[in-house]
N, C-alpha and C positions, 0 to 999 in steps of 0.2 A: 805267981804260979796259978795256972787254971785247972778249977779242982776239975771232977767227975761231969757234975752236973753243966757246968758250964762246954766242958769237950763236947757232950752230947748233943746241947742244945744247938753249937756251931755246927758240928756235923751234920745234922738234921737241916738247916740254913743253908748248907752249903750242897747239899745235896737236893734240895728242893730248888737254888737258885739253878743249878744244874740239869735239872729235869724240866724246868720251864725249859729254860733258854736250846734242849734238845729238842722238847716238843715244837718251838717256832722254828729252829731249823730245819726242821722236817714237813711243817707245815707248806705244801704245795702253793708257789706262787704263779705256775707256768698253765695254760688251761690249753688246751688242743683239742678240733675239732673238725668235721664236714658242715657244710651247709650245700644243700639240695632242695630242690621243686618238691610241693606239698604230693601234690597228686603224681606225677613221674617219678618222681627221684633221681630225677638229672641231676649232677654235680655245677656248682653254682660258679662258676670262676671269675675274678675279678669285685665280690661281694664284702662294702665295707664294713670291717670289724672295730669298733672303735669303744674304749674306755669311756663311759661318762661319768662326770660327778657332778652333783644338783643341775644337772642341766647344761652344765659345759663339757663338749670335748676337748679328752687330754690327749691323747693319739689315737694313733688310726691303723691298720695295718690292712690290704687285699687277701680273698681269700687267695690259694693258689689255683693253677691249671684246670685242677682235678678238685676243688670247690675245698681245699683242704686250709687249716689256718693253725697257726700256732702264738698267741700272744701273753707278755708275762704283763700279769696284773701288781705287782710286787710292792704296798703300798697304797694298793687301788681296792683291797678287798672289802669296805664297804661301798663300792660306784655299782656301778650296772655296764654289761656290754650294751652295745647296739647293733646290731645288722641289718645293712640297709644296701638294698639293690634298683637301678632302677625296671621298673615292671611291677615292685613287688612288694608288699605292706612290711612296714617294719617289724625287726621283733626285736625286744626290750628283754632278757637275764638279771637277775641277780650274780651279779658274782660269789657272793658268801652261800648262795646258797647251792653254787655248782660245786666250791671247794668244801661244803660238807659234804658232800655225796663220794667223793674222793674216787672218782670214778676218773681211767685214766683217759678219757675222751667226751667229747658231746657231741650229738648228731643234731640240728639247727633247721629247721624245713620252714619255707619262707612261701605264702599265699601268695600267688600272682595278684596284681591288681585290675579292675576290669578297665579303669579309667588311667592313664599315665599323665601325671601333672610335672611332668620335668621333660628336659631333652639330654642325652647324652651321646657324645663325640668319643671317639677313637684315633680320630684324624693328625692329631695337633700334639699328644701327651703322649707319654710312657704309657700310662694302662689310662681304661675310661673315664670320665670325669663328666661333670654338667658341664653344660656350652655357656653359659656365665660364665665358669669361673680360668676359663681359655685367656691366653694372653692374646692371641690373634683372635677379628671377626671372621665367626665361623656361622652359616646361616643352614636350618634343616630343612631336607625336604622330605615329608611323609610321603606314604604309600596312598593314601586320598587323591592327593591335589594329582599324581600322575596317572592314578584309574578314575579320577571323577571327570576329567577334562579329556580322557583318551587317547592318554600322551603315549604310540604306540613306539617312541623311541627315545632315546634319553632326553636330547636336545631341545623336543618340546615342552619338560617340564623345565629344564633346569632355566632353559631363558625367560619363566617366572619368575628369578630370582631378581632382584636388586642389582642395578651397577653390571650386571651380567648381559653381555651383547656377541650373537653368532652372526656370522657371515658365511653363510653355506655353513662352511664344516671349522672354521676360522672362530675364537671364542677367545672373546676378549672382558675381563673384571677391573671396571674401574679406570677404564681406555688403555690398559697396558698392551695392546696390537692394535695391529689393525688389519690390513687383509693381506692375506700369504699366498691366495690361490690354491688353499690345499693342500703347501707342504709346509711343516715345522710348526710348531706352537709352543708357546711360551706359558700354558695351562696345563700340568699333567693330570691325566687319567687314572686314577687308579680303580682296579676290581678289586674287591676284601684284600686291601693292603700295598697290592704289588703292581706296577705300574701297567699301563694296557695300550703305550701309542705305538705305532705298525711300526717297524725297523726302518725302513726306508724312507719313508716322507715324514716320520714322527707326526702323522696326525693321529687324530680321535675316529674313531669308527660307531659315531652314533649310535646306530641299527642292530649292532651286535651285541650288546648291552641285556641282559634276560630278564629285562621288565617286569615278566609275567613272576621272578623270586624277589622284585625288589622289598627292602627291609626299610634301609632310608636312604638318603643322598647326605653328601657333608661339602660345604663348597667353603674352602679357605678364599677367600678374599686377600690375597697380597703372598711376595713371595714366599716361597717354602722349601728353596732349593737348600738347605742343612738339613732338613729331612727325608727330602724325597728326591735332589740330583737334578742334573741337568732337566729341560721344560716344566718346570715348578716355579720359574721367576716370577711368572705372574698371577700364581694360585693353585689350587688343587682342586679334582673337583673328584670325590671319593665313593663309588658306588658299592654299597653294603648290601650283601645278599642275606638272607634270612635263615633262621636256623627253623628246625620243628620246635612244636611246643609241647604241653602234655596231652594234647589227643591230637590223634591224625586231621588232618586238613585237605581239600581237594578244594581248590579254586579255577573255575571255567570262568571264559569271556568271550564275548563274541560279537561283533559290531558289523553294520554293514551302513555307508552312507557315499551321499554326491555332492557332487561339487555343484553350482549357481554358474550362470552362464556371466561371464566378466559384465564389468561397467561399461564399458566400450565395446560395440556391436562387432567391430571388425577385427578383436583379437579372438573372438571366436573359431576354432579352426575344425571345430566338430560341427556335422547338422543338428539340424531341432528335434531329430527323431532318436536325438544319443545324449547322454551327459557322462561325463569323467566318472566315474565310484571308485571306490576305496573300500575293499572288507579286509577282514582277518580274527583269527581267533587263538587262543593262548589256554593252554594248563598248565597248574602249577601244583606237585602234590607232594607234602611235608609231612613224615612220620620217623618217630623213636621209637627204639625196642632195648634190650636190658642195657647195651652198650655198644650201640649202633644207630648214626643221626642220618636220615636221607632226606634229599630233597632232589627231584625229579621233575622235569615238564618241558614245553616246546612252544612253541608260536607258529602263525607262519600269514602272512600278511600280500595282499595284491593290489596294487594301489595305481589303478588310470589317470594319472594326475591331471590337471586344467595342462599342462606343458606339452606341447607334441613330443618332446625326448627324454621327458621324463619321469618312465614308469618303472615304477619298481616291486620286485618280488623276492618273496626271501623266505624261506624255511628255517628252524631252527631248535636243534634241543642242547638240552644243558642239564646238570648232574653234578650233587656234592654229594660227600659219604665220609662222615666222621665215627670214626675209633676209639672209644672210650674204657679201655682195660682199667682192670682194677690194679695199676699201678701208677708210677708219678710222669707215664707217657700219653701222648693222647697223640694221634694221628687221622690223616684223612688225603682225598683225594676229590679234586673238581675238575670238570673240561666243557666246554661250549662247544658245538659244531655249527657252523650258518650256510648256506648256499646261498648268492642274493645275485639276480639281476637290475644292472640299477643303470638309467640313463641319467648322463650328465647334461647340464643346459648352463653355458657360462653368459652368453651374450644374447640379447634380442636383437630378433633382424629388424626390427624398426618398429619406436615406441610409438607411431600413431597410428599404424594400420597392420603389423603384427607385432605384437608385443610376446603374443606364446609362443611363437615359432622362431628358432633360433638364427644367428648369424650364421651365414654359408662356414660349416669347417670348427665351429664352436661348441659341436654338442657329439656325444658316441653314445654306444650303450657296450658297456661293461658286465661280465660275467664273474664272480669273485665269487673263493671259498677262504674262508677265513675258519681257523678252528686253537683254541690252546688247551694246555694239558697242565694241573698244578698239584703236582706231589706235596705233601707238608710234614711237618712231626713238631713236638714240643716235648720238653720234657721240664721238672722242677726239682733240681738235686735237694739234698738234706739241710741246706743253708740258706733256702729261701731265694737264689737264684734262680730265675726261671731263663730257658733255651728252645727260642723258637729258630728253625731253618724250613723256610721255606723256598719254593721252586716254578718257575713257569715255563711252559715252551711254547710262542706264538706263533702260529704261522700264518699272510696274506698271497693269497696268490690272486692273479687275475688272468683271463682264458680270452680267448680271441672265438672268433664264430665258427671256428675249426676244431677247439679245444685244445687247441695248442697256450702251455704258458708263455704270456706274454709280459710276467713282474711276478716276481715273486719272493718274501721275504723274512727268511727263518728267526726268530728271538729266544735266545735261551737267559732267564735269568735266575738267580740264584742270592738269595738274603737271609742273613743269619745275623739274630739280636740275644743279647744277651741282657735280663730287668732283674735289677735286686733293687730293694727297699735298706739304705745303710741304716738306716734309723728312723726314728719317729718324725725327724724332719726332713731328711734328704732321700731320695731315691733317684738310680742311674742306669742307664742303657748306651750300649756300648754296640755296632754291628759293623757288617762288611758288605759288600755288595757287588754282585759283577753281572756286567749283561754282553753276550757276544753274539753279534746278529750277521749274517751272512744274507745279501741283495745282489740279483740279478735282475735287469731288465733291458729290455729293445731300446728305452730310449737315454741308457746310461752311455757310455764312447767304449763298447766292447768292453765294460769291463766286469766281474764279479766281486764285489766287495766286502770284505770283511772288516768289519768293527769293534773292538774291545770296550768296556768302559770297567772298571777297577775303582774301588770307593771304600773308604774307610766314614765310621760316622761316631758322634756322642753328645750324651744331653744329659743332661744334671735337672732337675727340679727340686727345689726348696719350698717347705710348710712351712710359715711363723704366724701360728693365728689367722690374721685376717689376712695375710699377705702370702702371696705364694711367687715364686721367680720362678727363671729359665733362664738355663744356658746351653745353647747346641754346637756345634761344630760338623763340616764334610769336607774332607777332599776326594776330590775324583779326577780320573784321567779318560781321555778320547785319543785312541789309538788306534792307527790305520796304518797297519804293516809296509812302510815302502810311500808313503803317501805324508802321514801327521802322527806328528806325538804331541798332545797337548794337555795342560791341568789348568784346574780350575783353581788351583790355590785352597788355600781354608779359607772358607764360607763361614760364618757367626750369624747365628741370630741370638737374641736375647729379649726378655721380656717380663714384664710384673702385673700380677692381677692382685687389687686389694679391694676387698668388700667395706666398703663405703658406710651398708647400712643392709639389713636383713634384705635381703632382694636384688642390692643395688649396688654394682661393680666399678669399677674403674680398670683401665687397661691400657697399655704403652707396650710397643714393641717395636725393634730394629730388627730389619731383616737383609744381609748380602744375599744378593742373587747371582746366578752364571746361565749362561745357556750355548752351549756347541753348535752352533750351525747342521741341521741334517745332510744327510746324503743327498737328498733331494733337492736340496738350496744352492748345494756346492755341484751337483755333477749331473742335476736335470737337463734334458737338451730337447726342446719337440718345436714341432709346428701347430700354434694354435689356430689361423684360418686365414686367409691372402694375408700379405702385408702385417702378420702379426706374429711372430717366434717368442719360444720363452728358450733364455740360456744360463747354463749352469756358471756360477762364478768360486773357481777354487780358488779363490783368494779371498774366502770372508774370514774373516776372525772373529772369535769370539764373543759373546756378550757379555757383559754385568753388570751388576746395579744393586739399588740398596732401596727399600720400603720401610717406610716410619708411615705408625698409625697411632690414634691415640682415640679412643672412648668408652663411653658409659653404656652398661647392656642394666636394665632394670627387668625383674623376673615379678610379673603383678600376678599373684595366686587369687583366683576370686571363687571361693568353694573349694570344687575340687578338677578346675579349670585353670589353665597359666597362661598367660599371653609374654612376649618378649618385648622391650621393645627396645632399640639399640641407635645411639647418634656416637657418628665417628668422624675423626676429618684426617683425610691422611697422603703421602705423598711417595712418589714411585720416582729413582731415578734408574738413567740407563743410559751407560758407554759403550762406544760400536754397536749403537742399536742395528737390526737387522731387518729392514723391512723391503716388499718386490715394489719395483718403481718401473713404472710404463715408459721406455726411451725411443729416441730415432736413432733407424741407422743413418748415418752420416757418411761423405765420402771423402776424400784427402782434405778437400774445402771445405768440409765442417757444413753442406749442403746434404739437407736429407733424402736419401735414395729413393727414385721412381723408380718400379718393375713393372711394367705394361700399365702404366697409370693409375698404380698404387701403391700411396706411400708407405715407407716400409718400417715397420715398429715391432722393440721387441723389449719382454718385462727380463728382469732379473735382479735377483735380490742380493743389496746393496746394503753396507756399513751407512748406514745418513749420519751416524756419530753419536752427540749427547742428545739428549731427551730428557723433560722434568714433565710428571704427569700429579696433578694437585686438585683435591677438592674436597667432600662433604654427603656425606649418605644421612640419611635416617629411615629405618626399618622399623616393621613389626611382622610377628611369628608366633601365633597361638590358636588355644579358642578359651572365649570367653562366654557367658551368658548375658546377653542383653533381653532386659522384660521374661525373662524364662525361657529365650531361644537362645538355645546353642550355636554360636556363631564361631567359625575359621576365618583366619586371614593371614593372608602370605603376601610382601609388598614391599615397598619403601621407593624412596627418592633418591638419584646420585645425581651430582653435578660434576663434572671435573673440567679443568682445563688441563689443554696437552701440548706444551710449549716445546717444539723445535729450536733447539740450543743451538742448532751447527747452521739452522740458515738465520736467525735471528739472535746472533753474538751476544748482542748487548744483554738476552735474558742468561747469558751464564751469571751475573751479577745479580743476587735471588731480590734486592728492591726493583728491580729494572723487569724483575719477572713479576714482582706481584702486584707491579704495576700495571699489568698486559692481566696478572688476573681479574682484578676489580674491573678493568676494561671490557673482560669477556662479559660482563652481562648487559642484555640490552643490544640497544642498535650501533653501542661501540666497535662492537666484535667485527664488524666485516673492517675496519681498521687494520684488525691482527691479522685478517685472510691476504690483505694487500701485500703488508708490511712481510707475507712468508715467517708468521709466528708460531702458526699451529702446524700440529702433525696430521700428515694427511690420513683420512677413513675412519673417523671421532670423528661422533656427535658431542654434545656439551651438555648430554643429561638425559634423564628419559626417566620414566613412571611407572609403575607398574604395582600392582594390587588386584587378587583372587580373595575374593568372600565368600562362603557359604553357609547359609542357613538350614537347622533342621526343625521341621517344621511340621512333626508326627509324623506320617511315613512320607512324606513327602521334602524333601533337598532341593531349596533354590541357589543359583549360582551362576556369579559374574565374575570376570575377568577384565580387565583394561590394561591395554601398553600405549603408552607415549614415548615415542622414540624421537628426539630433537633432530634435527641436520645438522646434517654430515656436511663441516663447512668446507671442507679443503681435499679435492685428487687429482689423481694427474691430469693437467688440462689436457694433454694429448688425447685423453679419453673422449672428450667433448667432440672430437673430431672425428673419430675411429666408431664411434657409437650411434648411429642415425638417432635423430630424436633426444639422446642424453642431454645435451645444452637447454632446453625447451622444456627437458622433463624435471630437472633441478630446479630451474625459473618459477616451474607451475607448483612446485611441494618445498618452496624454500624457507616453510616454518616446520618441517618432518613429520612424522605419519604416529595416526593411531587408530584402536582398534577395540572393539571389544566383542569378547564371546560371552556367551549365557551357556546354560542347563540347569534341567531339570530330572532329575532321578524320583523315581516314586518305588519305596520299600514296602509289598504287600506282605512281606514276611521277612526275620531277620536276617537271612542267607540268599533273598533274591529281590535284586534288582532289573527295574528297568530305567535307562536315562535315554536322552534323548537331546543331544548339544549342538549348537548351532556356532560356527567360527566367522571371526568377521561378520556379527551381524547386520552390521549398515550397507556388507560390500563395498566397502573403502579402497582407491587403490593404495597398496603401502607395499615397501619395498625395504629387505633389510641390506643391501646393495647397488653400487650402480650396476646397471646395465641388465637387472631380473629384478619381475615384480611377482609379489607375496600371491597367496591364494584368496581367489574371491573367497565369496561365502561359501562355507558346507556344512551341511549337514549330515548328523551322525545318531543312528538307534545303536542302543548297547543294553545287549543283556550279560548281568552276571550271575555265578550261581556257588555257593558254599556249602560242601557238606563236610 
């Protein structure tokens, strides 16, 4: 029997064990917060929150939309959080000492950093990430390399890049094309997100791009069509526009320069008392206010080129405006408008005594308004789902010297994702996609086209430590009411990045690619100049194919300075490739047709079949300090070989192919030109590195491209081309180049440069049949307030 004493002293036991064990159930394990700019108080979104203990992270969670975060430390209350963004210095919490304060929020404000020793992508993941730790190679381009070199259009910076080669308006990574003639491309475009190529020839529109807000560039290297749909097969090339910071901003430029009179006296087609110029100038002006982001400005550019037909002008403004309510929506609104006059020049009338003036019936001048419009909204429900829908309407038109349209072609498109985070190691996005483009034009067969495309999409990424996966998936459809129903099937990529060693990654990735034929491939009809037509082929099908890459991105921190530097090798196939082939017409006798005694040829783009494109990069992307100078460099090496499967069988058998590639190096290669091995309009490599030193207010700066030859096109060309046969003969080891500047900083908001292109005056040519620009020279003031 338990007397008195002993009842009490239980009860007293049992009430004390009771009163702990309420007090730890009650004890707070959940911690909720904002994180915002020290000085603004802009809401932070995307900003990682992560558990540490002694130095290891145990998870990690993003902040939300609206900079908001909710994570349970449960277990973890002696670690510390971490918040860490890129731009911005870390900050380090105790946890124990948040949950004594028992306050049911924390407000987190994060310093901008002056100097940025990371890169981060948007391109390729769910939410932001560093470019290490990417399964695909992803290469940056900053806002320097394209206002220090006066790269007044996209084109000129980005063919900076590595493995990255244009033809006219034709852009090819890694030799996945080769030349289209201006319609279709197998590289999509995107502006902040959403795709940007004209509805009817699915190309790129360089020029229209607002330079004057660029933020960064982001160029996937290999396909990307489970992310981003049909012309993603062979890359992305992602232009980021800029948000405000925490003070206002206004940036001017302003350049004015001429062109060198050519290497050859007699392509000269100006007198001595003229030379070609080139001016234009750009504002760009970026400010916040309590919950409202704008960013404002325009261009407008006049450029006499060395080409008798091809001068171009173009006006231009552009406009975002973001919504920042104090609730879990944020919204906004963007739109471009351009005016451009732009002459074309496809052919020279003859490479040894006019090389700048065109083939009779080869060259126009075009009048184009191009303008889009992009509604947005997001929101982040109570569960940590976040809902972005986003919208674009593109419009290209083109006007004849009457002002009558003569092509014209509407884009409306429409994207809605859906991102949660399931856990500390999985997070998923899930969207839809539709674009409906309506084309008219004079050189269609009467007809006004409408086009649907419908898409479903999803991607899973896995955290384990050092190891992080990918899994995507797309299908989409191309429908033309009365005309095609077609789908792309489901597209898979997949991919693993594992960090090696502090710095140093490893990465492997598979990617299915599609790509739909344009409007313009399939229902083009013109006359390019005597004896030359281009015609529409309704009978293309479809593309596809698949990219494996496999390499090592090492991230060298040296202070408070990163350099990248990145070795990959990796290989590109592709079924019912689609590329324009120069033909004869022919007559019941398979005898090619004379008309007044000229033979008669015409291009149209053709299924050539399979394709295997294989090789080896190695890059670098930073700046470092050498001796106490601050040095940039932007650059690397590609080689690839581009093996034609359908006229050379025997390489569908891949020893029989990498037989022909060991062969490609050296003076075996004109073997594989014989043998009809390679794909025509690839080169077999090329070089390229921009350095710049600073050097107290003064900025030195070089640039070099080495672009190999181009071994293999259409011989018909040779014939059709005065001079082409002769001009191959004479540069049949390919062209290189190099540009300088110099910038001198007498204060920290103003510049003056002064850059010289082609300094040797080299002829080089990224094309047959048109050559490059001699030398020019270029004064550029800029100015910061």
């Amino acid at each position: 029997m338990i007397n008195f004493h002993t009842r009490n002293s239980l009860a007293f036991f049992v009430s004390l064990l009771v009163g702990i064990t309420s007090f730890s159930a009650q004890t707070p394990t959940i911690i909720r917060g904002s994180v915002s700019d020290l000085n603004s108080e802009i809401s932070l979104p995307g900003v990682t929150v992560q558990v540490v203990c002694d130095g290891e992270s145990v998870y990690a969670i993003p902040t939300n939309i609206n900079g908001g975060f909710q994570i349970d430390v449960g277990g973890h209350t002696m670690c510390d959080l971490l918040f860490s963004f890129v731009g911005y210095s870390k900050k380090l919490i105790n946890i124990a000492s948040v949950l004594e304060t028992k306050e049911s929020s924390i407000n987190v404000r994060l310093t901008a950093e002056s100097q940025v020793i990371g890169m981060a992508v948007v391109s390729a993941s769910i939410s932001e990430r560093d470019v290490e730790d990417e399964i695909v190679p992803i290469e940056v381009i900053k806002p320097y390399l394209a206002s220090n070199s006066n790269s007044v259009g996209l084109k000129g910076v980005v063919s900076k890049t590595s493995g990255v080669s244009i033809m006219d308006s034709q852009v090819s990574i890694r030799g996945g094309s080769g030349y289209s003639y201006g319609v279709g491309s197998r590289v999509s475009l995107l502006l902040d997100g959403m795709p940007l190529l004209s509805g009817d020839l699915s190309e790129i529109w360089w020029s229209y791009l607002p330079m004057e807000h660029m933020g960064q560039i982001e160029v996937i290297k290999g396909a990307a069509s489970s992310l981003y749909g049909t012309s993603a097969s062979n890359g992305v090339i992602h232009f980021r526009t800029v948000w405000p910071g925490s003070t206002p901003e206004t940036y001017i430029q302003a350049f004015n320069g001429v062109y060198s009179d050519p290497a050859v006296e007699s392509w000269r087609w100006w007198d001595h008392s003229y030379s070609p110029v080139l001016n234009g100038a750009s504002i760009s002006h970026r400010q916040s206010w309590d919950k409202v982001d704008l960013v404002i400005g325009g261009n407008i550019l006049s450029d006499k080129t060395y080409l008798s037909s091809g001068h171009e002008q173009r006006a231009r403004f552009s406009m975002k405006l973001r919504f920042r309510p104090p609730s879990r929506v944020l919204f906004g609104i963007s739109a471009i408008a351009q005016y451009q006059q732009m002459g074309r020049f496809i052919l020279w009338d003859d490479y040894e005594t006019s090389a700048y003036l065109p083939m009779n019936g080869t060259a126009s001048q075009d009048q184009w308004f191009n303008m889009n419009i992009d509604p947005w909204v997001s929101y982040t429900d109570g569960r940590g789902g976040g809902h972005k829908l986003t919208n674009r309407f593109y419009r290209t038109s083109r006007y004849n010297s009457g002002g009558e349209v003569t092509m014209s072609s509407d884009l409306f498109m429409s994207e809605y994702k859906y991102s949660k985070k399931i856990n500390e190691h999985f997070e998923t996005q899930l969207g839809s996609f539709l674009s409906v483009q309506s084309a008219h034009s004079s050189i269609y067969p009467d007809a006004s086209i409408i086009t649907l495309n419908p898409a479903v999409f999803g991607q899973i990424e896995g955290h384990h430590g050092r190891l992080r996966s990918v899994f995507g998936a797309r299908m989409e459809q191309n429908i033309n009411p009365g005309f095609f129903d077609e789908s792309s099937g489901p597209v898979f990529r997949a991919g693993l990045n594992y960090e090696i060693s502090h710095g140093t990654h490893f990465r492997a990735s598979y990617s299915q690619s599609y790509r739909f034929a344009s409007l313009a491939e399939k229902f083009f009809t013109a006359n390019l100049t005597d004896g030359i037509d281009i015609i529409g082929n309704v009978d293309l099908q479809s593309e596809s194919g698949l990219n494996l890459e496999a390499g090592v991105k090492k991230k060298l921190v040296v202070g408070n300075k990163a350099i990248y530097l990145d070795v990959a090798v990796f290989m590109l196939q592709f079924e019912n490739m689609i590329e324009y082939t120069l033909r004869p017409q022919v007559d019941s006798l398979g005898s090619i047709i004379i008309d007044e005694g000229v033979l008669q040829f015409y291009f149209q783009a053709l299924n050539i079949g399979r394709s295997r494109i294989s090789g080896f990069e190695c890059s670098a992307n930073g700046e470092i300090d050498v001796a106490g100078i601050p040095v940039r460099v932007f650059g690397g090496y590609t080689y690839q070989y581009a093996g034609d499967l359908s006229r050379d069988t025997s390489q569908v058998n891949f020893s029989s192919y990498f037989d022909n590639f060991m062969d490609s190096f050296g003076d075996t290669r004109d073997s594989l030109v014989t043998a009809g091995s390679l794909l025509k309009y690839r080169n077999s490599g090329s070089f390229k590195l921009d350095v710049e030193a600073d050097l107290g207010p003064i900025t030195l700066g070089a640039s070099v491209n080495k672009e190999d030859f181009i071994d293999e096109i259409d011989w018909y060309f040779n014939e059709l081309v005065s001079g082409l046969a002769n001009f191959r003969e004479q540069f049949n080891k390919g062209f290189s180049s190099i540009d300088s500047r110099i910038i001198y900083s007498p204060k920290e908001d103003v510049r003056f440069s002064f850059i010289v292109s082609n300094l040797q005056n080299k002829i080089t040519s990224s094309r047959p049949g048109i050559l490059s620009s001699p030398r020019k020279f270029v004064l550029k003031f800029d100015y910061k307030f």
